[in-house]
N, C-alpha and C positions, 0 to 999 in steps of 0.2 A: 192305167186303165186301158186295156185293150178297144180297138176300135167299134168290135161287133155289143161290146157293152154299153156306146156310147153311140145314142141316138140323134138327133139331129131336134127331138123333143128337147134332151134331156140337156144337149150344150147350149143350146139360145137363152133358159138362166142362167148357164153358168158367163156367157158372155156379157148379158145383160148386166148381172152382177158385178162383174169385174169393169165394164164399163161406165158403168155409175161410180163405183170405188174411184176410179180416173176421174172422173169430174168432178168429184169432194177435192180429190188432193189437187187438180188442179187448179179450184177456186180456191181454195186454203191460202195457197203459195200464192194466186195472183195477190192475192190480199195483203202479205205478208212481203209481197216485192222480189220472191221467188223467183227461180227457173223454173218450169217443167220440161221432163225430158220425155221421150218417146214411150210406146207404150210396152216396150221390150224389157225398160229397165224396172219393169214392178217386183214386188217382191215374188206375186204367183203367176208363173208364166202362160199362156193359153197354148204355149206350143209344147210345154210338160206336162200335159194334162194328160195326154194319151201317151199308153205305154205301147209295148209289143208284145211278139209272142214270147220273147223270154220273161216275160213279166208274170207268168203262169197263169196261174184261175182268178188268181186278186177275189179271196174267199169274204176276208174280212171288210169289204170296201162297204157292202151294205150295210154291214151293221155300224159302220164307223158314220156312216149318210145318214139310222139313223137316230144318231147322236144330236143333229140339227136341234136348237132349240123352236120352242112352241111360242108361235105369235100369242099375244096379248101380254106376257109375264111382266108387271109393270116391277121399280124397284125404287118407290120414290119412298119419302121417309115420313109421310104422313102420319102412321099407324104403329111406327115402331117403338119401341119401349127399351128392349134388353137387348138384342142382337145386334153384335156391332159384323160379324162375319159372318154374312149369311151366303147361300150360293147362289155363288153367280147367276143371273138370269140375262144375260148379254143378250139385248136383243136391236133396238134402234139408238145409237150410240154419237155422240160427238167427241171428237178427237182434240188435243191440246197440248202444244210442245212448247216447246222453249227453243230458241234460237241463239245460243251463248255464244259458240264459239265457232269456228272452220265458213265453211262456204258455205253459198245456196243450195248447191250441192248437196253438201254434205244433211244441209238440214229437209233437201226432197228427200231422199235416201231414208235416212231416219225416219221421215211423217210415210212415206210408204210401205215400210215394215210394220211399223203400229196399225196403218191398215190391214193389212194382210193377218198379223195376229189377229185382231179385232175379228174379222171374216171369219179365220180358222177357228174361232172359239163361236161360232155360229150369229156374230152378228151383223149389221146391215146398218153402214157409216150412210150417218145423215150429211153431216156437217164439221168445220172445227174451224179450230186457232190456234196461230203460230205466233209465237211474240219473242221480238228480240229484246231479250235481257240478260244482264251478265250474270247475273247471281238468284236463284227462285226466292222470290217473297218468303221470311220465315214463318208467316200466318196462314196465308194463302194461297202458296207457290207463285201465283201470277202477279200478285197486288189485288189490293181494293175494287182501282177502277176496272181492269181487263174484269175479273172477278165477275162484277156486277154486268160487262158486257160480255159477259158469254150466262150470263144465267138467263140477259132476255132472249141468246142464243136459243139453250135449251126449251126455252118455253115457246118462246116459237117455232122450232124444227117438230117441239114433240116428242125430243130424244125423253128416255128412261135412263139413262148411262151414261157417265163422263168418265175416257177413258184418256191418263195422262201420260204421255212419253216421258216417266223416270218413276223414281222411286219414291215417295210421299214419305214424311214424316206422319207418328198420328197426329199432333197439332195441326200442319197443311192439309190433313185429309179433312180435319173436322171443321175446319176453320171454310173450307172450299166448301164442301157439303152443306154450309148454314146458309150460305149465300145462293147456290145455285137448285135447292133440294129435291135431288136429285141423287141415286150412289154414283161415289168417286169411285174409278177404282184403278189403281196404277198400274204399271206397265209389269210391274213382279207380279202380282195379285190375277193379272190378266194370262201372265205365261204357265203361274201356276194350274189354273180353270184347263187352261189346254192339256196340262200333264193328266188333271185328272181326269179329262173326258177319254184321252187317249190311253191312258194305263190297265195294261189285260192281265199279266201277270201278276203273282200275289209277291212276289216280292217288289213290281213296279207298284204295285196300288199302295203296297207298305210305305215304299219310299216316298211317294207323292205326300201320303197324307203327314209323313213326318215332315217334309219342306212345308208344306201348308201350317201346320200346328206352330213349328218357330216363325213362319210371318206372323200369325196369328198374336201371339204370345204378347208381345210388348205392346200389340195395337186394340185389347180388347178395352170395352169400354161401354158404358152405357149413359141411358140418358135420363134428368130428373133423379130420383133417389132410388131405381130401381135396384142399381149397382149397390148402394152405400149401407143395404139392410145388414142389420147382425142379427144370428143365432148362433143358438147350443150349440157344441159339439157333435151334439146327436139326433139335432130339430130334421138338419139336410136328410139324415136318415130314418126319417120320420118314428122318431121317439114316444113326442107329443109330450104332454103335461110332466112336468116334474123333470124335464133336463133342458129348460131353456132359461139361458145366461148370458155373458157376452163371447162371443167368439169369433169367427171367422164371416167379411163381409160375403155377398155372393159372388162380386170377383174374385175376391182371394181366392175362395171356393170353387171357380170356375177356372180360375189358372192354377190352382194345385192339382185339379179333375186333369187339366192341360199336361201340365206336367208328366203325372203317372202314366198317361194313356201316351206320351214321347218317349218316356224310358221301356214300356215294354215294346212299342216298336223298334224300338233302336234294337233290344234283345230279341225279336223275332227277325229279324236283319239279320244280326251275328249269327242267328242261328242258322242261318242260309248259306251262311259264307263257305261251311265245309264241304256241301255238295259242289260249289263252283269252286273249289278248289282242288278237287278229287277228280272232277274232269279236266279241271287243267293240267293236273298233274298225270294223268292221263294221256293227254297230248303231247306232255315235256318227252314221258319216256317213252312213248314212239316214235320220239326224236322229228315230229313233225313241225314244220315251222309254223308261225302264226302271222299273218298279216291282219292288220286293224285297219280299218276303214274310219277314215276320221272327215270332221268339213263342218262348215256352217249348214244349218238347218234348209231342207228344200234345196240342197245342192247338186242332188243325183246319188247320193250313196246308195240307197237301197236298190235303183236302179240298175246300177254298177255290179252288185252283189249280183241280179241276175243274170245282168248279160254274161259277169265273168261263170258263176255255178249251174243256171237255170234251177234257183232256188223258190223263184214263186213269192218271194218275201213281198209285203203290201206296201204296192207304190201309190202314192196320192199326191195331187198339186197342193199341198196344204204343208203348212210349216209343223214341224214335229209331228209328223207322220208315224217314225216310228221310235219307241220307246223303250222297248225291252229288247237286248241285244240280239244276236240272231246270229249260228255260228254254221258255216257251210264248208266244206272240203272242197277242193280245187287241184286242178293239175297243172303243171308247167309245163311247157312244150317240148323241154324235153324226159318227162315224164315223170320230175318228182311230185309229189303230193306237200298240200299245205291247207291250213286253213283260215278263211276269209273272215272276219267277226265287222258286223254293220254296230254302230253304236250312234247313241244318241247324236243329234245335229247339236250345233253349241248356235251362238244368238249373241249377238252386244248385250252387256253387261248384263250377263247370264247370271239369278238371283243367285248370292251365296249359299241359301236353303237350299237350290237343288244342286247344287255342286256336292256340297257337303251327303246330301241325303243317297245321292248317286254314285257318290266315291267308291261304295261295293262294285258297281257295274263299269266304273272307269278302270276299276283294278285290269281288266281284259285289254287295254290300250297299254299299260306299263308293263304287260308278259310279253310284247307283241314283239314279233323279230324287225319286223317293216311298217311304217304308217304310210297308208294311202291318202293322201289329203287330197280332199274333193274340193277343185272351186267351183263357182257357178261362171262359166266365163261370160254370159251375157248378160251377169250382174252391173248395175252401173258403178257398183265399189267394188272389186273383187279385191283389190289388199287392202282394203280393214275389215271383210271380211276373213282374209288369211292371218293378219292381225289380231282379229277377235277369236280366233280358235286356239294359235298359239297362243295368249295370254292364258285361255282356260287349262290348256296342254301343262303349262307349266306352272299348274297347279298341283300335277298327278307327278309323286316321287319317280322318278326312273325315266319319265316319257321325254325329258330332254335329250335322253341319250341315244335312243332310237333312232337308225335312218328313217328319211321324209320322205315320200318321193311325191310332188306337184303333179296333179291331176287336173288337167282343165279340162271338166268337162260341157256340155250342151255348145260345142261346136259348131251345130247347126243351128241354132238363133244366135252366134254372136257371131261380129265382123271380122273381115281379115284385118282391119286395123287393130281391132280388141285384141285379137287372136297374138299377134306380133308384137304388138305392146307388151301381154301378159310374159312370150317367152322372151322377150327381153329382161325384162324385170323379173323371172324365175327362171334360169338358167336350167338346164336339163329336163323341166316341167313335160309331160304328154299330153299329147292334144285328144281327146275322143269326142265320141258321141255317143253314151248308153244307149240313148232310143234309136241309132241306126244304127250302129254299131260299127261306125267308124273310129279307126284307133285302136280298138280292144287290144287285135293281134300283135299288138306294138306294145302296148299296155303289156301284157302277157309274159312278151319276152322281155322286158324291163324288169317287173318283178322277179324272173328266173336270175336274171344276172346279182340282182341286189339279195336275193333272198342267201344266208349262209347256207354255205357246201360243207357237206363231212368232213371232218379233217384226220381220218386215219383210212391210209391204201392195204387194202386185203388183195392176195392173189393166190388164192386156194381151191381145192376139190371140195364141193361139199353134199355128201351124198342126197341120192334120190329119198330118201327117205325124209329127206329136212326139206321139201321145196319151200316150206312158208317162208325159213331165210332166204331162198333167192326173191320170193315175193317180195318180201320187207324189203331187199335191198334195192329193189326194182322201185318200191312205192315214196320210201325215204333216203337213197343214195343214189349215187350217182355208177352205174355201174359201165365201165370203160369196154369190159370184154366178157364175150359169157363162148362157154364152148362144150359142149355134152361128149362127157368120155364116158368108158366102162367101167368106170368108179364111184362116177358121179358128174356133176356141171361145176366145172371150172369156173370159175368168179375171179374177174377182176372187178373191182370197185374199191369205190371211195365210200365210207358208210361211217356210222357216230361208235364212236366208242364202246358203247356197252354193244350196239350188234357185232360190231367184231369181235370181242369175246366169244359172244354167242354160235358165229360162224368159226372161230379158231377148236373153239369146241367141239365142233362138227365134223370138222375136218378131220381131227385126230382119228374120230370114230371110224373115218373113210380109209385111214393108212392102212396098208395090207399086213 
């Protein structure tokens, strides 16, 4: 967000807000025997709120603002009957983790990203609980007793929402919901809401609702005998009289509806795939390289993209920002061309549904000649965030083989000790700062050195009549020596295979 966009009205909520978030999590953790750490290491930072002028018009920001949900939407379970996944209505929420394993740390870290999701999908943490246990309750996730002490939680804070740092079985989800009555709703379920508030494109909208349908799938379920009714084959089609028998319950019927409505997405998906193919293949044989823009969520990529393009792509302090890829051209300094692709942010234990659903749009990170990995360096984990992308990375066939090249960016809210730490611990890592743009120029020439060079030297005439080859070899080669005779422009360079054909071709035409 640019500065002229952001008024002095409009940041005192967004301060407010984030200041209150800081007092949930730091009464959580005192509770729980906790550290709290400074207010630098949240997950949404107030010094990335504001973008620059390479940030462009940031078109989409208002409509993404609003997306905000609408006070009053309650979501308790008083009234309900048959919907076991209805949509989210994230609105005054209490938070609930588990404490198993690693440090205080580790488990601040963790309870401040569940914040910041929670926020990002438009809601407003009341309260919560951190409980150390080794293993989640198979009923309840928490146990009995916490169980029953977070429901007089809820009923006292007022919360609508209980939002869990993991992944619920549906036994734990139902079993917690009887107790607290109130929707649960896990920490997948919660990232999914985000995909789908943020997804513009119709191949992103596709893909969201196919990850949402397979959570859905195994967890649908109803209450009392709404579920358990039989009819005809033909009754659901409203038949009437004279074709009702036994058949199919109304879940059966609602997951078979599940089903077919997951396979024609899956085929309206496939059917996508040839257009993003046809442009990549498009780029292959212009011999342009690619560089993918990879990192944890709210790291600075999209950032990055403008400082290096002046793309204008929409930057927001909000986790999953941006969702459908975004591909920009770029120059190296010394004058080849390449192209940038922003892709999704990745997240600790990022759901398998959106891995799998987004596999089409990861395919652009395994064409890639370079990965830019974004860290956030004024994160208070920055390697297990580096951690948590690699793990997703090497899910995508080919992206192990790919040069990496360590990106530390927001420079300017992390310390010189952080700073020194991180390049200790990632050797040849750059240091920047999208929003000042400190580093870029470095950044720049790094990628030129790593990005491949042509590997066949041309040194021929190639008449006036072909300039677009001296273009091409100007925009995708490296050209050593250029020199205008009265036959035509000398060329030396280093250029890809099929253009030197192209140019040998050329030449001949030039011979007297």
């Amino acid at each position: 967000m640019t500065h002229s966009e952001t008024g002095p009205q409009d940041a005192q909520p967004q301060r407010g807000a984030q200041e209150a978030a800081e007092d949930v999590v730091a009464r959580i953790l005192a509770r729980a025997g906790g550290s709290v750490h400074s207010t630098e290491g949240t997950a949404l930072q107030s010094g990335a709120e504001t973008g620059g002028e390479r940030d462009g018009d940031q078109l989409d920001r208002e409509e993404r603002s609003a997306l905000r949900r609408v006070a009053g939407l309650s979501t308790e379970l008083e009234d309900v009957t048959e919907v076991e996944y209805r949509q989210l209505r994230l609105e005054r929420v209490v938070l609930v983790g588990l404490w198993s394993t690693g440090t205080a740390e580790t488990a601040d870290v963790s309870l401040r990203e569940l914040a910041a999701l929670a926020e990002t999908a438009g809601s407003q943490v009341l309260d919560g609980m951190l409980q150390r246990r080794v293993t989640p309750d198979p009923g309840t996730y928490l146990g009995s007793g916490k169980a029953a002490e977070l429901a007089e939680l809820v009923a006292s804070s007022g919360a609508d929402t209980v939002v869990v740092d993991g992944e619920l079985s549906p036994s734990q989800r139902r079993g917690l919901e009887d107790i607290v009555r109130v929707k649960v709703v896990d920490r997948t379920a919660l990232i999914l809401d985000i995909f789908a508030q943020h997804a513009k494109s119709r191949e992103g909208k596709a893909q969201v609702e196919l990850a949402q349908l397979e959570y859905l799938l195994p967890r649908l379920r109803g209450w009392g005998e709404s579920m358990s009714r039989q009819a005809g084959g033909r009754v659901a089609g409203g038949a009437g009289i004279g074709s009702r028998g036994p058949g199919e319950t109304k879940i059966e019927l609602d997951r078979r509806r599940i089903r077919t409505r997951m396979a024609r997405l899956r085929r309206q998906i496939a059917g996508m795939a040839p257009a993003r193919e046809t442009k990549r293949g498009r780029r292959r044989s212009g011999a342009v390289p690619s560089v993918a823009i990879v990192g944890y969520t709210n790291a600075g990529k999209s950032s990055l993209l403008n400082r290096l393009t002046a793309a204008g792509v929409l930057v927001q302090n909000a986790l999953f920002a941006t969702l459908d890829p975004a591909v920009r051209r770029a120059t190296t300094p010394d004058g080849r061309s390449y192209t940038l692709v922003d892709t999704v942010g990745f997240v600790r234990s990022l759901p398998h549904e959106l891995v799998e659903a987004f596999r089409s749009t990861l395919e652009e990170v395994a064409d890639a000649d370079l990965l830019l990995h974004v860290v956030d360096a004024a994160h208070p984990d920055p390697a297990g965030q580096v951690a948590a992308v690699r793990a997703v990375l090497a899910d995508i066939p080919g992206a192990d083989d790919i040069p990496e090249l360590i990106v530390l960016n927001k420079a300017d809210l992390a310390t010189e000790e952080d700073l020194l730490r991180l390049r200790t611990r990632f050797p040849g890592a750059v240091v920047v700062s999208a929003h000042t743009g400190a580093g870029v120029d470095r950044l720049a020439e790094q990628v030129a050195e790593l990005l491949p060079r042509p590997d066949v030297e041309v040194d021929l005439v190639v008449p006036y009549t072909r300039g677009d080859l001296v273009s091409r070899a100007h925009s995708v080669g490296e050209v050593l020596a250029e020199e205008h005779t009265g036959r035509g422009t000398r060329l030396h360079a280093r250029v890809d295979g099929a253009l030197a054909a192209e140019l040998h071709d050329a030449a001949a035409l030039a011979q007297p």
